[in-house]
Every structure is written in C-alpha cells, then in structure tokens.
LOLUM-45754 format. One record per residue: x, y, z of N, C-alpha, C in turn; residue in one letter. Coordinates in nm, 3 decimals, padded with zeros to 5 digits, always signed. Layout:
       nc1       nc2       nc3      cac1      cac2      cac3       cc1       cc2       cc3   aa
         X         Y         Z         X         Y         Z         X         Y         Z    A
...
***
This chain:
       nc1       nc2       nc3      cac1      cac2      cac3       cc1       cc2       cc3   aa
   +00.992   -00.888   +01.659   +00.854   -00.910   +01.616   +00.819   -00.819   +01.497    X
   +00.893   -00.751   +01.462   +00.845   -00.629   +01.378   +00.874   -00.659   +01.250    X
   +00.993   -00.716   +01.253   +01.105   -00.759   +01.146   +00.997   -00.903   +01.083    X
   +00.909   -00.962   +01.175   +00.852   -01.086   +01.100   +00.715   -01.043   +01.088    X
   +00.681   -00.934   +01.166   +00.507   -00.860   +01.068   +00.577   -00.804   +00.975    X
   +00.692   -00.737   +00.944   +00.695   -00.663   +00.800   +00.715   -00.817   +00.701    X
   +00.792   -00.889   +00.731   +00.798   -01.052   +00.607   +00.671   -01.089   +00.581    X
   +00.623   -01.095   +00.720   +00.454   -01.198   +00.649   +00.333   -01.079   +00.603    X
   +00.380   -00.989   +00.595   +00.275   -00.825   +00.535   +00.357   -00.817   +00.397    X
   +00.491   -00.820   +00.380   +00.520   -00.816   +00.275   +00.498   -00.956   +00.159    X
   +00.456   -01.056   +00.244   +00.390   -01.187   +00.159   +00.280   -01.202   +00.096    X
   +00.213   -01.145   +00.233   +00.069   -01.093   +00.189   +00.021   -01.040   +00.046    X
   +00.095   -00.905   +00.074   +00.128   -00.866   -00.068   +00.160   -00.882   -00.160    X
   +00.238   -01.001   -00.172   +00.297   -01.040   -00.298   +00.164   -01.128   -00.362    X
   +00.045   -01.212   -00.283   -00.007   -01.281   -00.299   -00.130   -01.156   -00.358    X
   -00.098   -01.057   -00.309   -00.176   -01.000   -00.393   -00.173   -00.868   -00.525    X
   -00.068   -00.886   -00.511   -00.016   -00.872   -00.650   -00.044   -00.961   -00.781    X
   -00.113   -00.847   -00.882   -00.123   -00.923   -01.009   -00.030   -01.038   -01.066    X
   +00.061   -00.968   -01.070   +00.211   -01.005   -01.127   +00.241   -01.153   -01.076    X
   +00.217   -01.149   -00.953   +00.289   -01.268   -00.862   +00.157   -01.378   -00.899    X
   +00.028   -01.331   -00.869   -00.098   -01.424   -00.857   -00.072   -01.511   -01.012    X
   -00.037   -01.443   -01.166   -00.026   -01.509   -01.267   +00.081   -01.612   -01.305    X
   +00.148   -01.556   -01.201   +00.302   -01.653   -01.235   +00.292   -01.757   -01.151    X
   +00.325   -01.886   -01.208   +00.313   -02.017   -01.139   +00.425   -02.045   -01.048    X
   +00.558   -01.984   -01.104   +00.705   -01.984   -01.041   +00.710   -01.928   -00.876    X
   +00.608   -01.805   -00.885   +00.595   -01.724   -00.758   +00.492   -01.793   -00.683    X
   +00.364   -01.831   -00.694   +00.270   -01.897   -00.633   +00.375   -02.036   -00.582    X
   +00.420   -02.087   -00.676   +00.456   -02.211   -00.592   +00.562   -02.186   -00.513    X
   +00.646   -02.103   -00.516   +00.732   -02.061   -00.400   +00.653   -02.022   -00.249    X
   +00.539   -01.937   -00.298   +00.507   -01.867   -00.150   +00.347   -01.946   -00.075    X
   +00.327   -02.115   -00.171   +00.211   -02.131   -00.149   +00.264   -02.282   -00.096    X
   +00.224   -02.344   +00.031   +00.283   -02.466   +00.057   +00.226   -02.567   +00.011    X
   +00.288   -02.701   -00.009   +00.189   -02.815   -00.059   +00.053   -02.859   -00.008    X
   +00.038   -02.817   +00.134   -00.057   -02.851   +00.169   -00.149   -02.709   +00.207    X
   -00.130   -02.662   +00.084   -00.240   -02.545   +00.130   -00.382   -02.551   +00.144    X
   -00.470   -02.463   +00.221   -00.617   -02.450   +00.162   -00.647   -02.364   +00.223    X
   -00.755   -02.302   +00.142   -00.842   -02.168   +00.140   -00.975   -02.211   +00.134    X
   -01.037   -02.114   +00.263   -01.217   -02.108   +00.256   -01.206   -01.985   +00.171    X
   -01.229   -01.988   +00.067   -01.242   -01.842   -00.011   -01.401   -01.746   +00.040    X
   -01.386   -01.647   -00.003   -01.499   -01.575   +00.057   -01.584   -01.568   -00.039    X
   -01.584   -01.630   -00.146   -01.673   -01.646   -00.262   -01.736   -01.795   -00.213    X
   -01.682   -01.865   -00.091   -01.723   -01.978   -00.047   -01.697   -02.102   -00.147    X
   -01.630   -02.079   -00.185   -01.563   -02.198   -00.279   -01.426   -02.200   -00.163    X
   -01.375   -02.362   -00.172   -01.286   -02.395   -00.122   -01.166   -02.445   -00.201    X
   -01.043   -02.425   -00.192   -00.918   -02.425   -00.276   -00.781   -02.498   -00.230    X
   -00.723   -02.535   -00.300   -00.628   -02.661   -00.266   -00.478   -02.526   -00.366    X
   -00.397   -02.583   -00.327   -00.246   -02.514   -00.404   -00.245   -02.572   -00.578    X
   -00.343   -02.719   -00.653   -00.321   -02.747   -00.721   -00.408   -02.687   -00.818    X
   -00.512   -02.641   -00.721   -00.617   -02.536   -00.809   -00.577   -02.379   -00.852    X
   -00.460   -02.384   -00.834   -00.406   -02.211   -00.837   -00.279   -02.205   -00.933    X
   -00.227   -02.392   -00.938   -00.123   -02.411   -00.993   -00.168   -02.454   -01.147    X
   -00.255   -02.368   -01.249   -00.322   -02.404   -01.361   -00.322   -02.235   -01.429    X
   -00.310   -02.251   -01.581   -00.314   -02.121   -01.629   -00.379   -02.024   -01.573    X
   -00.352   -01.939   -01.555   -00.441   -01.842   -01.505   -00.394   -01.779   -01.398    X
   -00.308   -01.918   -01.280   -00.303   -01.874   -01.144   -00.423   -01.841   -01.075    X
   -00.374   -01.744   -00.973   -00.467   -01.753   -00.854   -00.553   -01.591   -00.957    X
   -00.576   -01.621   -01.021   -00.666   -01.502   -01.093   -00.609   -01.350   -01.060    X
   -00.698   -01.226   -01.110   -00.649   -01.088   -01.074   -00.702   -01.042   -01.006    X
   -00.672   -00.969   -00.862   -00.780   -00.859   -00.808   -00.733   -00.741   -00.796    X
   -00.803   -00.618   -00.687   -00.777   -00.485   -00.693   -00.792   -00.460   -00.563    X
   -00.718   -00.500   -00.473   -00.739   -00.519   -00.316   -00.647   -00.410   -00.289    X
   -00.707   -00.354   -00.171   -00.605   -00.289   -00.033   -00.590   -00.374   +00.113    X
   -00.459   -00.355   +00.185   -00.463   -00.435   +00.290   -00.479   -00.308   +00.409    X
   -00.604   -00.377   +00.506   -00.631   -00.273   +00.619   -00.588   -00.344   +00.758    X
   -00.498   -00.265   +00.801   -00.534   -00.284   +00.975   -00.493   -00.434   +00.998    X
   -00.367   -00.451   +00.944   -00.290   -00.593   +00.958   -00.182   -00.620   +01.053    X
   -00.212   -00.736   +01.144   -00.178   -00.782   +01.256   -00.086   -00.924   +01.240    X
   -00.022   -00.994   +01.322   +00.028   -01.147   +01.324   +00.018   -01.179   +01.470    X
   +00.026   -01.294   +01.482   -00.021   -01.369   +01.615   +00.080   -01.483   +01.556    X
   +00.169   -01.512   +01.635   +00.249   -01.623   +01.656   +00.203   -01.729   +01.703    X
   +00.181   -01.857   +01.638   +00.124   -01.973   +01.680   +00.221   -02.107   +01.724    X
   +00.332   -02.072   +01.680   +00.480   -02.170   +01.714   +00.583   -02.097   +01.669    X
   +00.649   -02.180   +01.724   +00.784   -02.142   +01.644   +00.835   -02.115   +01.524    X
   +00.770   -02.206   +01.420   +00.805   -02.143   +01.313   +00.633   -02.105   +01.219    X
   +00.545   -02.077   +01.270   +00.411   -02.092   +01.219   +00.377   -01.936   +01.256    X
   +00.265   -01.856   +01.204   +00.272   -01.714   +01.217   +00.094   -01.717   +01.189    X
   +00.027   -01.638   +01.253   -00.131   -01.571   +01.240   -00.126   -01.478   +01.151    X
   -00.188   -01.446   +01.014   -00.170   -01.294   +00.974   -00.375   -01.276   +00.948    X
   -00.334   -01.189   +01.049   -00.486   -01.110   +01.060   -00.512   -00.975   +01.018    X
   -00.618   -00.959   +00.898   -00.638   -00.811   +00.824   -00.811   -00.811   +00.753    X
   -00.789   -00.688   +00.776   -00.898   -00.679   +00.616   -00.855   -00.621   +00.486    X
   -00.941   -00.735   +00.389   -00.864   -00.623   +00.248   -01.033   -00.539   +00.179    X
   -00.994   -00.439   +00.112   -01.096   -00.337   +00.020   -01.059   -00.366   -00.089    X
   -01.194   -00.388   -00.145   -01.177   -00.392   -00.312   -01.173   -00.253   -00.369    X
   -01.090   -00.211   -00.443   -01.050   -00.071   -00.447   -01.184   -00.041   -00.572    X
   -01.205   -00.161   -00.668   -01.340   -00.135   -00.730   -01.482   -00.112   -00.689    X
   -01.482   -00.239   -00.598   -01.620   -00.222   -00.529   -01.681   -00.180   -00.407    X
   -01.496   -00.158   -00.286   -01.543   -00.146   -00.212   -01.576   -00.253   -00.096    X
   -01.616   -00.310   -00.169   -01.671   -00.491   -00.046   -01.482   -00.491   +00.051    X
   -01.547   -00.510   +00.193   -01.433   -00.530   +00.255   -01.474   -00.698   +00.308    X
   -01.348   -00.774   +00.360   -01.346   -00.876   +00.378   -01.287   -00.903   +00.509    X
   -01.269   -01.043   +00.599   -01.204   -01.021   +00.691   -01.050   -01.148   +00.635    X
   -00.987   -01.098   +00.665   -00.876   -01.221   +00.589   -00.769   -01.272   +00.737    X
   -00.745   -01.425   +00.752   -00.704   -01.476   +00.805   -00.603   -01.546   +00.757    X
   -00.447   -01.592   +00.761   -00.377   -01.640   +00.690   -00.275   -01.697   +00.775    X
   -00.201   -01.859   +00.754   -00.135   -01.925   +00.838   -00.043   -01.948   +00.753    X
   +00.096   -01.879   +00.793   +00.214   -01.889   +00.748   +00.317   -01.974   +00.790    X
   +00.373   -02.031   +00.748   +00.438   -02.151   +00.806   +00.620   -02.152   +00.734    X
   +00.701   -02.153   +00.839   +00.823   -02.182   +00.768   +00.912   -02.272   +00.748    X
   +00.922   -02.249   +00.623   +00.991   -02.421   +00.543   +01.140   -02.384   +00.496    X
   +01.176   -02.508   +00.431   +01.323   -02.427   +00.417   +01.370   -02.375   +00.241    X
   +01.263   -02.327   +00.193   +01.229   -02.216   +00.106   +01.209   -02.093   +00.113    X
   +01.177   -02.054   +00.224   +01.135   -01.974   +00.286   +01.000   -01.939   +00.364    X
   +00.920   -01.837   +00.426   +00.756   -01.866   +00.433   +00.654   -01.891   +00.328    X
   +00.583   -01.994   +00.366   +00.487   -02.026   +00.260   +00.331   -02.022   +00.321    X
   +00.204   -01.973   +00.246   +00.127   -01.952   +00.304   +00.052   -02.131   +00.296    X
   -00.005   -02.169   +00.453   -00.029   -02.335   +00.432   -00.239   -02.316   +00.489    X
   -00.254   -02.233   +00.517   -00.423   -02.158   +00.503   -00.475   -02.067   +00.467    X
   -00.567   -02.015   +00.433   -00.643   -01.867   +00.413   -00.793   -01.880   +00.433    X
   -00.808   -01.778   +00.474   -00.976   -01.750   +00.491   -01.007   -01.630   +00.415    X
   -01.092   -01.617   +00.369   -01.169   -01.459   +00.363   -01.334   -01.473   +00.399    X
   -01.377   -01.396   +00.450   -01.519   -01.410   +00.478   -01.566   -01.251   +00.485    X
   -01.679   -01.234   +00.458   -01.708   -01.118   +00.350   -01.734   -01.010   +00.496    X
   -01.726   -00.820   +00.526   -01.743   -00.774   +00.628   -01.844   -00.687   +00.585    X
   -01.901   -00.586   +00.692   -01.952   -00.499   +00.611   -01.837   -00.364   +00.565    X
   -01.882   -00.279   +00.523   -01.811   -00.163   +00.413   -01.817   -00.110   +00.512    X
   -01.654   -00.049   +00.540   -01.576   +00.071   +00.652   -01.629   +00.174   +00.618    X
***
C-alpha cells in the first residue's frame, strides 16, 4: 500500500508542477480520455480543455496531509489539501486515479475551496 500512495502522491505532483502542467506530452500521458474536474474556481473541465496552448495553466501549490482509498482493483482515491504558497487559500482536493496500460492516469478531480490552516 505504501509503494502505490508514494505513485499516486508522486502524480499528484507532477500535475502540479509547472513544467508538467505546460507540456501537452506530459498532461496527456497522466490525464485520461475521459477526464473531468469540478475545479474550485467552479468552472468545470474536460482533458480537451487542458489539451490547448497553455495547458493546464501555472500555480504555486503545496500538498497537505495526503491520503488514498482504494476503490478497485485498478482505480485509487487520492485525498489532500493543497496551500497556495502565494495566497495561502487552502483547498480540499479529491482525485480518481485509474490504471491503464500507460500507466496511472488521473480520470476525476475536485477542488473545493477550505478555510486557511
């Protein structure tokens, strides 16, 4: 179990990484076709909306107090909060990882806004 919270924490991360969020090569590796996101800006997001210049945009996040919950066999819960290292605003983030034979790809996300730790 440890060995697959460190993969889907180390995904996490990649998704939030600058680097990875701009590159279309990396998003479409770690983002499945049928993705979607309730964003916490309350806009809702599809994989084809992320797959456009820009990518999934830049942020300045920390990940807090991150958990997984196994939902099948090959499907994974990743439960956290992230801090905006600018503002501060913490969030609650929910994420459904699913494995394909690419490797894990994220196929939901939530963020919904918390109050400040």
């Amino acid at each position: 179990m440890n060995l697959l919270k460190e993969t889907i924490l180390f995904h996490e991360k990649e998704l939030l990484d600058n680097t990875k969020r701009l590159s279309l090569k990396d998003l479409d590796g770690l983002i499945h076709e049928e993705f979607l996101e309730f964003g916490k800006s309350g806009g809702t997001f599809r994989k084809a909306d992320l797959m456009t210049e820009g990518g999934a945009g830049t942020i300045d996040v920390e990940v807090l107090g991150f958990d997984i919950r196994p939902l099948s066999e090959d499907t994974v819960q990743a439960i956290y909060q992230s801090r905006n290292k600018v503002t501060g605003a913490v969030a609650n983030r929910c994420s459904i990882w699913k494995k394909e034979k690419v490797g894990r790809q994220m196929i939901f996300h939530q963020g919904t806004a918390a109050a400040k730790i």
